[in-house]
LOVODREN-202334 format. One line per 8 residues: number of its first residue (from 1); their letters; for each residue x, y, z of N, C-alpha, C. Coordinates in Angstrom, 2 decimals. Example, Ala and Ser with C-alpha at 12.3 -4.5 7.8 and 13.67 -1.06 7.14 Angstrom:
<recs>
1) as) 13.19,-5.69,7.80,12.30,-4.50,7.80,13.20,-3.30,7.80; 12.85,-2.25,7.08,13.67,-1.06,7.14,12.90,0.03,7.87;
</recs>
This chain:
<recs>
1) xxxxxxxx) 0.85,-1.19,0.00,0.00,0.00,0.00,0.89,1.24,0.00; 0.42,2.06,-0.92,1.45,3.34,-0.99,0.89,4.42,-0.07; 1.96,4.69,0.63,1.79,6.25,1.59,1.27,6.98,1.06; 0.22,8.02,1.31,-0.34,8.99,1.11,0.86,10.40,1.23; 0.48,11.52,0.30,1.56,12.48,0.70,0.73,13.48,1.13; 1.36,14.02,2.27,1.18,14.78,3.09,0.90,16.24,2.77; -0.40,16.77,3.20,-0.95,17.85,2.28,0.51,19.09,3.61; 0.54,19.58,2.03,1.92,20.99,2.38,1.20,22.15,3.27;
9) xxxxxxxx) 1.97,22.29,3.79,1.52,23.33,4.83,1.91,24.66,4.03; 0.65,25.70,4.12,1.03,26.84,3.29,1.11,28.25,3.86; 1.30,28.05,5.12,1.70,29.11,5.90,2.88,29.73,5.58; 2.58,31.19,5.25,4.27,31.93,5.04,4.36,31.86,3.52; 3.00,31.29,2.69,3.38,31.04,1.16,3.17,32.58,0.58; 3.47,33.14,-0.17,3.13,34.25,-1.00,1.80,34.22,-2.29; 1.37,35.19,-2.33,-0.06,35.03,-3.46,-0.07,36.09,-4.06; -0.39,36.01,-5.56,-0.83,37.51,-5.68,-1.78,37.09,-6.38;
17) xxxxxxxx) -2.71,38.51,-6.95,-4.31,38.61,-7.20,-4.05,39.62,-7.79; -4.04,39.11,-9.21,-4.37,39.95,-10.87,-5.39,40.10,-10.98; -6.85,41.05,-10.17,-8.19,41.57,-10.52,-7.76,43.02,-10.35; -8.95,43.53,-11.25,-8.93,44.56,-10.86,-9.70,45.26,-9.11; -9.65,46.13,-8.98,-10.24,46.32,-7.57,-11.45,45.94,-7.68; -11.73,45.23,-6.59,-13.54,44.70,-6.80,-13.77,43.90,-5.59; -14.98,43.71,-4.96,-15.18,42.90,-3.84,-15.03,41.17,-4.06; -14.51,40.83,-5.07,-13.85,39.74,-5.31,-12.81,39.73,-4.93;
25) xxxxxxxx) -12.18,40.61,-5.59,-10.21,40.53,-4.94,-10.14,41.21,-3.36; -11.19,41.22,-3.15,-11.28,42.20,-1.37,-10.95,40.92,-0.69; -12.44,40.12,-1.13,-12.71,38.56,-0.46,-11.38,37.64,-0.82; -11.33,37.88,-1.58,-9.99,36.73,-2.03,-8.97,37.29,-1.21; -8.33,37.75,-0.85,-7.31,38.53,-0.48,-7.38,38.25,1.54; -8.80,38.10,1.88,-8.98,38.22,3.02,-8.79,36.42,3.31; -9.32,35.76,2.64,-9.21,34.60,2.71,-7.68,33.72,2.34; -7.53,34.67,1.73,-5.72,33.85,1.96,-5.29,34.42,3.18;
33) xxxxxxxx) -5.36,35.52,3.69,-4.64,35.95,4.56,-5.28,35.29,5.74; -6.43,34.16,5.83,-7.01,33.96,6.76,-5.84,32.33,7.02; -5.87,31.93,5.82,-5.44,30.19,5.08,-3.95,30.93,6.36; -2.99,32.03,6.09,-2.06,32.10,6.59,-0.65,32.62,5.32; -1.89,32.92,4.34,-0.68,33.26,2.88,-0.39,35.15,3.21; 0.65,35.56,2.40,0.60,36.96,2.31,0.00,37.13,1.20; -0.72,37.67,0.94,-1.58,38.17,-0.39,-1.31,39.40,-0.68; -1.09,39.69,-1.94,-0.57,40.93,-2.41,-1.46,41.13,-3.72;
41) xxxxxxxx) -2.98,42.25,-3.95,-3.22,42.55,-5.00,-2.80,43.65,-5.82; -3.03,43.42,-7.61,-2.20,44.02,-7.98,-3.16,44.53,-9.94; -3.12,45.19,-10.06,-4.19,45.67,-11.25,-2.98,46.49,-12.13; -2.97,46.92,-13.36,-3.24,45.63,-14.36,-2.25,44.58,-15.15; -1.43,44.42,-14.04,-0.15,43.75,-14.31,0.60,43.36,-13.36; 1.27,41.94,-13.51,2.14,41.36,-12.58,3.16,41.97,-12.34; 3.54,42.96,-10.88,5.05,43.35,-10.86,5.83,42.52,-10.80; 7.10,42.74,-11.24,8.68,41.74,-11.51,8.96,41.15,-10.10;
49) xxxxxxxx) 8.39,41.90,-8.41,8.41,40.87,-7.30,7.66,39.24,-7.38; 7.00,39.44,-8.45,5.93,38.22,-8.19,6.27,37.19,-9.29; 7.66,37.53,-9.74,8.29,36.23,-10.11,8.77,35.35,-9.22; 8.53,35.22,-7.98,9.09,34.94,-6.99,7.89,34.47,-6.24; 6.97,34.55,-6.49,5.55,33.87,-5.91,5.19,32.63,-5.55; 4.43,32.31,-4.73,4.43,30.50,-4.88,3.33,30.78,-5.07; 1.94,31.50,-5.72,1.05,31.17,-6.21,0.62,32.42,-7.17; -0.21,33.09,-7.91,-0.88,33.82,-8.69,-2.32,32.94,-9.35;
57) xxxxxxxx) -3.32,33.97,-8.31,-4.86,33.77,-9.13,-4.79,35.28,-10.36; -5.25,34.96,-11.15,-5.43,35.55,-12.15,-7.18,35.87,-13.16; -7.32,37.11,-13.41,-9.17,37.31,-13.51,-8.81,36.51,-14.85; -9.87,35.93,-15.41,-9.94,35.37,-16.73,-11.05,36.26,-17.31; -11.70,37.05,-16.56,-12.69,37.89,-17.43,-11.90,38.84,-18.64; -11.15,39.76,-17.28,-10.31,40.49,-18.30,-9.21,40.75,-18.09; -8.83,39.33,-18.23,-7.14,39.36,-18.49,-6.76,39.39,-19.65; -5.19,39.88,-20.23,-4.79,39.66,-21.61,-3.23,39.22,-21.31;
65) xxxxxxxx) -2.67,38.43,-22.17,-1.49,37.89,-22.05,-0.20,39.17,-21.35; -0.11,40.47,-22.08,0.50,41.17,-21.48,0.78,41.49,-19.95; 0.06,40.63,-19.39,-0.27,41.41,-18.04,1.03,40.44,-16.95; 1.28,38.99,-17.83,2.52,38.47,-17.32,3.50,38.79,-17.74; 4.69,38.66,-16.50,6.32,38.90,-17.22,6.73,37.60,-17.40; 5.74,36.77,-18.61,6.84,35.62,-18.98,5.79,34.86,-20.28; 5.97,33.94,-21.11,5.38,33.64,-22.09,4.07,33.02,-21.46; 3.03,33.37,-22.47,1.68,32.34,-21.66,2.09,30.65,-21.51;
73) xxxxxxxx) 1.59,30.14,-20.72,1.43,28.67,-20.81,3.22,28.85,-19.70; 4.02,29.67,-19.73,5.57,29.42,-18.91,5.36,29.68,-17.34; 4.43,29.78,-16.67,4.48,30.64,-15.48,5.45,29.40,-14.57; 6.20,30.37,-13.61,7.17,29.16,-12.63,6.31,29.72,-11.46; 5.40,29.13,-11.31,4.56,28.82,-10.05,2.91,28.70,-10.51; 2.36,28.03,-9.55,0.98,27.28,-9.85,0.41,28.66,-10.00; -0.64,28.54,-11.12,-1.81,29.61,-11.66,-3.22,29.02,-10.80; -4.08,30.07,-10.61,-5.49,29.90,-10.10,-5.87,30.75,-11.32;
81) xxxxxxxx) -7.26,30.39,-12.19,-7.75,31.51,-12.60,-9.02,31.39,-12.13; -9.63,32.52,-11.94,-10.37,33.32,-11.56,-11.97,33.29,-12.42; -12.91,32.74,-12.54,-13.40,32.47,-13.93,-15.27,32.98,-13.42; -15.64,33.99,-14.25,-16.84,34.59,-13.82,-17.65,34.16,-14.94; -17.08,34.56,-16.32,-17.76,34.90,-17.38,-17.34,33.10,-18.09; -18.68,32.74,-18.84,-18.54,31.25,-19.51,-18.40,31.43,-20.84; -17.51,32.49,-21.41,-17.39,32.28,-22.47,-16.54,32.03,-22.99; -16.35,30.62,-23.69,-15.46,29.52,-24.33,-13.99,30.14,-24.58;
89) xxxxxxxx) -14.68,31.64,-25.35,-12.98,31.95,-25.94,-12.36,32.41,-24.37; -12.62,33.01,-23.53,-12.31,33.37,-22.23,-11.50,32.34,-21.26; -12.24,30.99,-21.49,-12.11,29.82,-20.78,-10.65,29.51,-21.55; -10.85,29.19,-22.76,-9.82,28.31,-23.01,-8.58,29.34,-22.82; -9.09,30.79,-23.36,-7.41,31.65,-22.75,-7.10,31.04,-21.19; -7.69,31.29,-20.30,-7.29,31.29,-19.24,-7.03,29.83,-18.97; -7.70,28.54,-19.47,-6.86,27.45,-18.83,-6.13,26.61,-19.69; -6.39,26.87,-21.23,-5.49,26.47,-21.88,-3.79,27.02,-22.54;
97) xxxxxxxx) -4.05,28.22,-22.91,-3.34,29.15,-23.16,-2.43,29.29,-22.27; -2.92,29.73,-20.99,-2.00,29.99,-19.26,-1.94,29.25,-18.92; -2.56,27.88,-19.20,-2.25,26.35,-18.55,-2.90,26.77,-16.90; -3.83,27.20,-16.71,-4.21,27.13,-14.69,-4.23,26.10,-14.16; -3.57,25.97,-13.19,-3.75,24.46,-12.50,-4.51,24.40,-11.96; -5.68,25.21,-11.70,-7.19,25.66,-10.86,-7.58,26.11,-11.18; -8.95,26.38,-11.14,-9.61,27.55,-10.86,-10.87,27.68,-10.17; -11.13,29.02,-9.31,-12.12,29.91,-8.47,-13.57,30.33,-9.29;
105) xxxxxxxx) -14.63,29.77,-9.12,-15.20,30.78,-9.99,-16.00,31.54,-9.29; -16.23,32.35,-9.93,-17.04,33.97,-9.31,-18.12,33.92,-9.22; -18.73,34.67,-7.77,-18.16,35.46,-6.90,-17.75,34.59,-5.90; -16.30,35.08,-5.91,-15.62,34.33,-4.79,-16.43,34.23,-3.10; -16.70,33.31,-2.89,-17.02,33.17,-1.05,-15.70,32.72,-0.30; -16.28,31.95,0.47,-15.20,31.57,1.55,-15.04,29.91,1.46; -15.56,29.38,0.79,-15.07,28.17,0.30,-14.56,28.11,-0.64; -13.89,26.82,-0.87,-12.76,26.21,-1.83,-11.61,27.01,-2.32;
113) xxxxxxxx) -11.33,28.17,-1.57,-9.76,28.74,-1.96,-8.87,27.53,-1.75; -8.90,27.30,-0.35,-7.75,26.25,0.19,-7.45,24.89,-0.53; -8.87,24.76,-1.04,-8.52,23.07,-2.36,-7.82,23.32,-3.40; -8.42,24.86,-3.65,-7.58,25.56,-5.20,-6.03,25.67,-5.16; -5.91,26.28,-3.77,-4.48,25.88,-3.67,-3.83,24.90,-3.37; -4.24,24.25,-3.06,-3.07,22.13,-3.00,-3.53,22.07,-4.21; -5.19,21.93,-4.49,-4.77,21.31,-6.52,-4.15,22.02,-7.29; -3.95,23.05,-6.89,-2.74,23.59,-8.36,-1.72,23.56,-7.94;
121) xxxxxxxx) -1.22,23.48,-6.64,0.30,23.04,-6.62,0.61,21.45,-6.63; -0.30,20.18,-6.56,-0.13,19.35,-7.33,0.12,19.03,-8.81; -1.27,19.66,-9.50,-0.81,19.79,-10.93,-0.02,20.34,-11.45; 0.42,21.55,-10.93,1.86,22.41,-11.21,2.91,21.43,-11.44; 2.92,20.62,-10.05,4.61,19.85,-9.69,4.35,18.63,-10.58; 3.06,17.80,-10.58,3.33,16.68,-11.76,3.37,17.25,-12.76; 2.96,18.56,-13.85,2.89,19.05,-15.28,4.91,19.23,-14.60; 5.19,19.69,-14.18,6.74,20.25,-14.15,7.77,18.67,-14.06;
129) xxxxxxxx) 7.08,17.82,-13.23,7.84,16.00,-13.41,7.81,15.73,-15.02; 6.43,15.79,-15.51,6.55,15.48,-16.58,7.04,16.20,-18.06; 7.13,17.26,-17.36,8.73,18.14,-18.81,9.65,17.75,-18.20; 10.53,17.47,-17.22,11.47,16.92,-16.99,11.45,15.59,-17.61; 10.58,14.67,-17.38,11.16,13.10,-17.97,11.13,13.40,-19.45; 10.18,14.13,-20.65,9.97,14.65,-21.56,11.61,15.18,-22.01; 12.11,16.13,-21.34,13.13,16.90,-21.84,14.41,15.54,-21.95; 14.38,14.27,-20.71,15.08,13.79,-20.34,15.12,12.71,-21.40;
137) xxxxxxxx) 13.78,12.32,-22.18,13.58,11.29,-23.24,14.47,12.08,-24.11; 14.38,13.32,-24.50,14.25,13.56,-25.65,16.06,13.84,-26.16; 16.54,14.01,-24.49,18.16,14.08,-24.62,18.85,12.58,-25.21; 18.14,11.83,-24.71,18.52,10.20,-24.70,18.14,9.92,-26.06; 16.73,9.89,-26.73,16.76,10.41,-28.17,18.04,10.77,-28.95; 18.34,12.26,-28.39,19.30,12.73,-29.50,20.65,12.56,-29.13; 21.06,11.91,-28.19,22.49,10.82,-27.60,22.45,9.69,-28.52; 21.37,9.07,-28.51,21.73,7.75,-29.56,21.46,7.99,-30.99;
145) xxxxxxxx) 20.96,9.21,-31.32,21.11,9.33,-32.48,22.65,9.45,-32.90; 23.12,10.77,-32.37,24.61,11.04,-32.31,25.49,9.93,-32.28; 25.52,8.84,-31.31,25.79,7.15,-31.21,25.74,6.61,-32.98; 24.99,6.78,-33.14,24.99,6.20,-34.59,25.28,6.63,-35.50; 25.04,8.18,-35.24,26.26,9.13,-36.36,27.68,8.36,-36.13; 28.09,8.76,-35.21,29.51,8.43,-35.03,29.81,6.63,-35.60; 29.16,5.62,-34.82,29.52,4.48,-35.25,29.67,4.44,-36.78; 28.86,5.01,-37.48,29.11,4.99,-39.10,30.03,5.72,-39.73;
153) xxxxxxxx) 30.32,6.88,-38.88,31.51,7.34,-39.39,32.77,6.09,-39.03; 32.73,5.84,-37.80,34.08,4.94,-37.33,33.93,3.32,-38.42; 32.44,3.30,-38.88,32.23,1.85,-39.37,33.28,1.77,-41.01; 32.83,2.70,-41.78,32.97,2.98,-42.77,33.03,2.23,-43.76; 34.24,1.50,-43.78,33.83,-0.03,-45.32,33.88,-1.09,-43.99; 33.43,-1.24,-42.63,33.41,-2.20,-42.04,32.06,-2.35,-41.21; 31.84,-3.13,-40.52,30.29,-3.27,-39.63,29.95,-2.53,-38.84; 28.97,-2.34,-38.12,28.74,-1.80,-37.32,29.56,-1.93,-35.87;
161) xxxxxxxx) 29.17,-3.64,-35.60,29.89,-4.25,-34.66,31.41,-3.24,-34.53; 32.06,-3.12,-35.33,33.41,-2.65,-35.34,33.38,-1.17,-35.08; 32.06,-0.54,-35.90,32.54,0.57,-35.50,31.80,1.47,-34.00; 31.30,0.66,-33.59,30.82,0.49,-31.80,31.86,0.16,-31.20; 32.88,-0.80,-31.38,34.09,-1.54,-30.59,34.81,0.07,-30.76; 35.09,0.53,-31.78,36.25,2.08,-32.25,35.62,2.72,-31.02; 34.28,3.33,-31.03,33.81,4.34,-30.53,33.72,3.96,-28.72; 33.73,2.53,-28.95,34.19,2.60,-26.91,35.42,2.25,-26.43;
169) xxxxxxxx) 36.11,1.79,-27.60,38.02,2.20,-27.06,37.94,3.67,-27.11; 37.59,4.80,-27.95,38.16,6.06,-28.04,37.47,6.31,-26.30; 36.54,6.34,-26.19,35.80,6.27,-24.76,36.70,6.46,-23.82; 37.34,4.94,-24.01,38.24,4.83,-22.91,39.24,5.49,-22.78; 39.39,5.63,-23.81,41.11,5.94,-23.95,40.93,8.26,-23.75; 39.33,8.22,-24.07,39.38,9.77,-23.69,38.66,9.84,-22.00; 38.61,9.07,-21.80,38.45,9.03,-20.24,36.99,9.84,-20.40; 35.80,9.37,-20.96,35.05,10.04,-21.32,33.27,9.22,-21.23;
177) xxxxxxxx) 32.22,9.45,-21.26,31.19,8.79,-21.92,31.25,7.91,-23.06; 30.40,6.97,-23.26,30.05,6.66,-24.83,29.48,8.00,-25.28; 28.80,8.52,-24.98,27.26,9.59,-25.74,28.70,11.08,-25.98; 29.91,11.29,-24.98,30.11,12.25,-25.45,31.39,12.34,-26.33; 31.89,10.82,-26.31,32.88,10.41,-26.98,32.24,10.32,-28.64; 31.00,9.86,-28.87,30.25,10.11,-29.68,30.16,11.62,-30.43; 29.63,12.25,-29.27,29.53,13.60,-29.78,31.20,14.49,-30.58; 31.84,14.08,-29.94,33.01,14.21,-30.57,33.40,13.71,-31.52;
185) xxxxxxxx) 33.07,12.53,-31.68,33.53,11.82,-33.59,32.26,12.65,-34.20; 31.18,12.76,-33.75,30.61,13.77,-34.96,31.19,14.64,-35.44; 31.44,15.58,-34.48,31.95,17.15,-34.39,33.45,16.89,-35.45; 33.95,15.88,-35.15,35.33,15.51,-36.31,35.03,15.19,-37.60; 34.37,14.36,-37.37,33.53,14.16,-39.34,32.84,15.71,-39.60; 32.42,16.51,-39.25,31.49,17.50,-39.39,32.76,18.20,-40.06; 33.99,18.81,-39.30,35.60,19.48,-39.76,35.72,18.76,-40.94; 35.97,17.36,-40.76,36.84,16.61,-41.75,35.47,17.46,-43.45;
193) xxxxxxxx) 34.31,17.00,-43.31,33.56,17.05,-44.15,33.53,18.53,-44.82; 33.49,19.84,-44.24,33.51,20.81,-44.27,35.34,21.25,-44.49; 36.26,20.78,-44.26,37.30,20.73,-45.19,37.35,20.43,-46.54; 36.73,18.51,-46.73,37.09,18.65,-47.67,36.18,19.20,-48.76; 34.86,20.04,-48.30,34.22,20.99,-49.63,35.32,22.22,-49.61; 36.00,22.92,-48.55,36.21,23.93,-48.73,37.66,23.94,-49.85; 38.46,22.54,-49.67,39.44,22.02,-51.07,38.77,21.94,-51.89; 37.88,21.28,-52.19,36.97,20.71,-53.36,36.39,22.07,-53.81;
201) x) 36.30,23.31,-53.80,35.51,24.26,-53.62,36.48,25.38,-54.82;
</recs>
């Protein structure tokens, strides 16, 4: 049976609240500060402190991409949006576009802030696991591609077998990886190749 993980304590967390002034962002604001967050609202744009945030709710009525300092869909900390108005193009800006790992909808009361915040800092941290293993496939991907550049250069009028055996003596003998001992017989065929057009030329 797998352990349950332990809901994070969010006392001392930071928040900010992209509405404009309104008895929404009054209430919202009062209710984090109740949870134990510092809440900081802020109209009509994220200041450069709140790159540094561990959370941002955001209005989806009338928000526009400008209003972050970073590409839509990039934010480095969990999004709440804020969602009053049901209209589709509105919706999908705010949870597709900005990617929200939550959202509040309007008019905010005094329930479900506190769920909004553990579920979006769950979905935050698994969407952020999974560009990591993503980025991590995709290195390993282009390592064995490189692997097979090189073996064919080292193979040349001989097998493969042989030119895998070349490429993990040079390994050794450069006190090095396979993948970057690799990367290096590319980078040498790449010279050698680009020489000989620039004779041939």
């Amino acid at each position: 049976m797998s352990r349950r993980a332990r809901i994070p304590n969010l006392g001392g967390a930071t928040a900010y609240v992209l509405h404009r002034p309104h008895p929404t962002a009054q209430t919202l604001v009062r209710q984090l500060s109740a949870i134990g967050l510092t809440a900081i609202d802020c109209w009509p744009e994220l200041p450069p402190a709140a790159l540094s945030a561990d959370f941002v709710f955001f209005d989806v009525d009338l928000g526009f991409d400008e209003q972050f300092p970073w590409r839509p869909g990039e934010a480095p900390m969990p999004m709440i949006a804020l969602i009053g108005s049901e209209a589709p193009g509105r919706i999908e800006w705010g949870l597709f576009t900005h990617r929200a790992n939550a959202h509040v909808v309007k008019p905010v009361g005094t329930a479900g802030i506190y769920s909004s915040l553990l579920i979006a800092r769950q979905n935050f941290e698994e969407r952020k696991q999974l560009a990591a293993r993503i980025d991590a496939l995709q290195l390993r991907v282009a390592e064995r591609h490189t692997i097979v550049r090189a073996v064919a250069a080292l193979a040349k009028d001989t097998d493969y077998e042989q030119g895998f055996a070349r490429l993990r003596h040079l390994a050794m003998n450069w006190q090095m990886s396979i993948e970057e001992a690799a990367g290096r017989v590319v980078a040498m065929a790449e010279n050698e190749d680009e020489n000989d057009e620039r004779h041939h030329a």
